[in-house]
C-alpha atoms as an extended CHARMM CRD file, in Angstrom:
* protein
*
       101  EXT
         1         1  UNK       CA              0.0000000000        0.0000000000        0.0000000000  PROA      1               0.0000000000
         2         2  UNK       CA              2.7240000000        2.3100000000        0.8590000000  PROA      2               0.0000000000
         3         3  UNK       CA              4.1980000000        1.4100000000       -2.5250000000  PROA      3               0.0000000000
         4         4  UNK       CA              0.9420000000        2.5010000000       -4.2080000000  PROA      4               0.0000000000
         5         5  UNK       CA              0.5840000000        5.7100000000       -2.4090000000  PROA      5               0.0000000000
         6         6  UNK       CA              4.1510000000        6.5600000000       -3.2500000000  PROA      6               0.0000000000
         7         7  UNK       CA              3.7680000000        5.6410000000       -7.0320000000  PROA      7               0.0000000000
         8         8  UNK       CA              0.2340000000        7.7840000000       -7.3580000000  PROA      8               0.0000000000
         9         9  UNK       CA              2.0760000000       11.0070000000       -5.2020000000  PROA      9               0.0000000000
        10        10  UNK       CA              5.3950000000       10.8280000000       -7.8010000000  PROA      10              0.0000000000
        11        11  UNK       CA              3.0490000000       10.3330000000      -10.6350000000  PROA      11              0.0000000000
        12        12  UNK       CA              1.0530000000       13.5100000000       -9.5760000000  PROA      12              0.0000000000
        13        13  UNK       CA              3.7740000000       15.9110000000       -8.7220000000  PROA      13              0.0000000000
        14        14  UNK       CA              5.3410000000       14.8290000000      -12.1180000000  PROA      14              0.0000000000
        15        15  UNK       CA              2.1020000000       15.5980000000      -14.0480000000  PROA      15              0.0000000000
        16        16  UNK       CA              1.7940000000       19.2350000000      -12.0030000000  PROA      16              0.0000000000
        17        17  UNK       CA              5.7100000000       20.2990000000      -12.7120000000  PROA      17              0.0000000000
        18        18  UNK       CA              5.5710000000       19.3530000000      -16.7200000000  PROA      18              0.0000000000
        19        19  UNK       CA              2.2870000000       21.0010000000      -16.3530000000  PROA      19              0.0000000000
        20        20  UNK       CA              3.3220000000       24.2880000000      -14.6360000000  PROA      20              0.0000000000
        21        21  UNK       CA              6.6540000000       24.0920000000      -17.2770000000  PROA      21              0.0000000000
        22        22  UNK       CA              3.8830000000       23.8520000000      -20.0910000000  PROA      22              0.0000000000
        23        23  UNK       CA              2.0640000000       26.8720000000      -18.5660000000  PROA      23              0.0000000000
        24        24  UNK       CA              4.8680000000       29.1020000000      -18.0900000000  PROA      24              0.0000000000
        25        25  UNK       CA              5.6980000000       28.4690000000      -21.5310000000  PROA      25              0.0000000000
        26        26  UNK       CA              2.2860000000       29.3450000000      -23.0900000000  PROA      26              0.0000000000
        27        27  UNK       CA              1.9180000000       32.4020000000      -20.6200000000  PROA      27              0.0000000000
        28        28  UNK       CA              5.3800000000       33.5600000000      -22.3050000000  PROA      28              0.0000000000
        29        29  UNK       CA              4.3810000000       33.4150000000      -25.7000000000  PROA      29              0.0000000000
        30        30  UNK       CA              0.7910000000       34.8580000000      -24.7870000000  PROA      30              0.0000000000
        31        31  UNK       CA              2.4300000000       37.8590000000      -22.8530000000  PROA      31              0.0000000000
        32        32  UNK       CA              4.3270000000       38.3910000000      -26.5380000000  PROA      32              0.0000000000
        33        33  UNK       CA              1.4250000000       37.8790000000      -28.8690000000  PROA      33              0.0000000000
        34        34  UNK       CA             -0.4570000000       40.8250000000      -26.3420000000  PROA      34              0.0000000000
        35        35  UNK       CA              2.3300000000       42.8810000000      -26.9480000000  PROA      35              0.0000000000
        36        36  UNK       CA              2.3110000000       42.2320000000      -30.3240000000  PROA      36              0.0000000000
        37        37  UNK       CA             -1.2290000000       43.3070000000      -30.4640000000  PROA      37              0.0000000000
        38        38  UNK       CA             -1.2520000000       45.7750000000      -28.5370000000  PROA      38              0.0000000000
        39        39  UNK       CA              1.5250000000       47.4760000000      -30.4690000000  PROA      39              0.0000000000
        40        40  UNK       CA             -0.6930000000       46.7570000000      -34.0600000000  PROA      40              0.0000000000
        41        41  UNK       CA             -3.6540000000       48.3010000000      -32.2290000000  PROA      41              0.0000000000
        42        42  UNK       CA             -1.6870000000       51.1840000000      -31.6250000000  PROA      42              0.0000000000
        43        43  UNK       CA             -0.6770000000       51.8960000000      -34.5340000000  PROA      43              0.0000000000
        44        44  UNK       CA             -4.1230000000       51.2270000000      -35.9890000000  PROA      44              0.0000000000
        45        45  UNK       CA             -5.5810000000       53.4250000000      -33.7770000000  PROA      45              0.0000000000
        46        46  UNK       CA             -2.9610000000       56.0720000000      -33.6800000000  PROA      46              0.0000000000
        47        47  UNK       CA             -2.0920000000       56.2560000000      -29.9850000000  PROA      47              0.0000000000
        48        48  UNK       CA              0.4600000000       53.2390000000      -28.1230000000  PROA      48              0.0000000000
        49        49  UNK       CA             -1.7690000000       53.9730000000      -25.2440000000  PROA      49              0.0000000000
        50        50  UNK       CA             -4.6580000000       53.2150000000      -26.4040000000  PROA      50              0.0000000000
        51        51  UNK       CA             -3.7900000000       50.1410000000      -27.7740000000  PROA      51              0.0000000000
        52        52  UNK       CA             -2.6790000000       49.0170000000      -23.7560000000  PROA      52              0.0000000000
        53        53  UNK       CA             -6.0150000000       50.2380000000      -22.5690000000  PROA      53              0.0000000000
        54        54  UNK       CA             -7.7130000000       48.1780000000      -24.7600000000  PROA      54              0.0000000000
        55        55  UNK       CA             -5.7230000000       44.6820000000      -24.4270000000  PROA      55              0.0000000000
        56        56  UNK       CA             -5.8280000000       45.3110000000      -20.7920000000  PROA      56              0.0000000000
        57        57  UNK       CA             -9.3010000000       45.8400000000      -21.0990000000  PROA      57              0.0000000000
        58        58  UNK       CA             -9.9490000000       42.7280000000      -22.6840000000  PROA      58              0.0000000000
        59        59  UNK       CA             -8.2230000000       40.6650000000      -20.0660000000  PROA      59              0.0000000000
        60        60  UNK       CA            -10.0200000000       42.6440000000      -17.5350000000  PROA      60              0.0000000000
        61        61  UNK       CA            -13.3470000000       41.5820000000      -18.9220000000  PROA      61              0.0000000000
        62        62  UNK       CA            -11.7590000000       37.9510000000      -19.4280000000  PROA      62              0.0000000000
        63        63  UNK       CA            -10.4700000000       37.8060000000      -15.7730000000  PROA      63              0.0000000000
        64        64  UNK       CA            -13.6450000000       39.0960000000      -14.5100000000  PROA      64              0.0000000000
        65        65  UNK       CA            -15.5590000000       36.0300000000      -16.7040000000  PROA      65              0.0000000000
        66        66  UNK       CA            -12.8180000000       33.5200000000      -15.2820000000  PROA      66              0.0000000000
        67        67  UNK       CA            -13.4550000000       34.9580000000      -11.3200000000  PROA      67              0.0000000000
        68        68  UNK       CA            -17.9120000000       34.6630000000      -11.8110000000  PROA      68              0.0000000000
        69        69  UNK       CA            -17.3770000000       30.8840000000      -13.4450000000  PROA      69              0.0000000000
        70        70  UNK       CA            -14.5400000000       29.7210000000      -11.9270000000  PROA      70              0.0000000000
        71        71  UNK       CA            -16.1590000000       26.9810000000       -9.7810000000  PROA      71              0.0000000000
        72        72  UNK       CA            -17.9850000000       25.6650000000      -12.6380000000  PROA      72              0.0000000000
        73        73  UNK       CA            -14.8650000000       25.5430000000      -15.1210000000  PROA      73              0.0000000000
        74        74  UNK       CA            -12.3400000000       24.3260000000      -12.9190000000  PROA      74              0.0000000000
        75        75  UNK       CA            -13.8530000000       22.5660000000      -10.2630000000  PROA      75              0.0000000000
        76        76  UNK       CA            -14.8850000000       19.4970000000      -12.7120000000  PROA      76              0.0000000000
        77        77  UNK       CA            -11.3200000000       19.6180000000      -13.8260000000  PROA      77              0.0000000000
        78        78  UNK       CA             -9.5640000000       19.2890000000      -11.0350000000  PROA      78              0.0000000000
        79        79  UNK       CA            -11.5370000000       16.3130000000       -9.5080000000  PROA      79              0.0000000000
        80        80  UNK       CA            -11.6080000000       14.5950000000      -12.2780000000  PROA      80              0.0000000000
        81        81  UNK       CA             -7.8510000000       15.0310000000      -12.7510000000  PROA      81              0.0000000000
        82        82  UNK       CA             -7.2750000000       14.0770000000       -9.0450000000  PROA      82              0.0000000000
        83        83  UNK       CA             -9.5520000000       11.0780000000       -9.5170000000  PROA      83              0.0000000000
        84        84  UNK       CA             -7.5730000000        9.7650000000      -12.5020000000  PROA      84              0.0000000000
        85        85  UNK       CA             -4.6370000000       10.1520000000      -10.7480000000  PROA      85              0.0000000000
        86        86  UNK       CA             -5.2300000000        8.2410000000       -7.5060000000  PROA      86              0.0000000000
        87        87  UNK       CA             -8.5820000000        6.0940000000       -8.5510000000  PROA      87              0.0000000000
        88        88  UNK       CA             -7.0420000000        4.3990000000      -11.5090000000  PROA      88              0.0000000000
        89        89  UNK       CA             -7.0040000000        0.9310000000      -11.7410000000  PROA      89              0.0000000000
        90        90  UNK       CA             -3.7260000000        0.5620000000      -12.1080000000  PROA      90              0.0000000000
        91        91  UNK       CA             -2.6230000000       -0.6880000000       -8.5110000000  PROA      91              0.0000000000
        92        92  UNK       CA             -2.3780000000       -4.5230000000       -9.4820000000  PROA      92              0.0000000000
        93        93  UNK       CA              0.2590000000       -3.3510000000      -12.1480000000  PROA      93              0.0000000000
        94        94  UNK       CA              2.7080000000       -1.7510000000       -9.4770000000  PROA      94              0.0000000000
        95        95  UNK       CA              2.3210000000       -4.9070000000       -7.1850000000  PROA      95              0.0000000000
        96        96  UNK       CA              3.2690000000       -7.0250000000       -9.5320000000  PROA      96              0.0000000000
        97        97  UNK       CA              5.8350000000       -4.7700000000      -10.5050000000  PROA      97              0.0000000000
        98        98  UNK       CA              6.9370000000       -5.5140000000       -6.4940000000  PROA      98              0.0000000000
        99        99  UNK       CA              6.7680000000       -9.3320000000       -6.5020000000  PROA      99              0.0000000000
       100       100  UNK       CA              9.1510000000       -9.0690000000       -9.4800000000  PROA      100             0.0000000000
       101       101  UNK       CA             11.9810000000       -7.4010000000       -8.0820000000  PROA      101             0.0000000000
């Protein structure tokens, strides 16, 4: 059992850094691509500053969207993530892994 519990912990912390590395990856290119059009709005527009108000105030509205659903969009996720993680049936595997060595 302790074998189990050690195998399910490993294989969630590995799936949470890859996915954090995968995140701060996509959050790097996304800060870039706002930039990017930001800077075309700008131009478009003719004012830089304008361009920032409006990017910012689309991420406002987004963040505001995220914070009024965010127990129905991630709540689902997570437990279902969790449940695959430490519910699968995939325990008889790793003690026969044990008998073998």
């Amino acid at each position: 059992i302790t074998l189990i519990a050690f195998h399910k912990a490993v294989k969630a912390l590995t799936i949470i850094i890859s996915s954090s590395i995968f995140l701060l990856f996509l959050l790097t290119s996304f800060v870039f691509i706002s930039a990017a059009a930001a800077i075309y709005l700008g131009n478009m527009l003719g004012s830089f500053e304008l361009g920032l108000l409006l990017i910012a105030g689309i991420y406002l509205l987004l963040g505001i969207v995220f914070f009024l659903f965010r127990r129905q969009l991630f709540s689902s996720l997570i437990i279902r993530f969790l449940a695959n993680v430490f519910f699968k049936e995939d325990d008889d595997e790793i003690l026969e892994d044990r008998k073998l060595k």
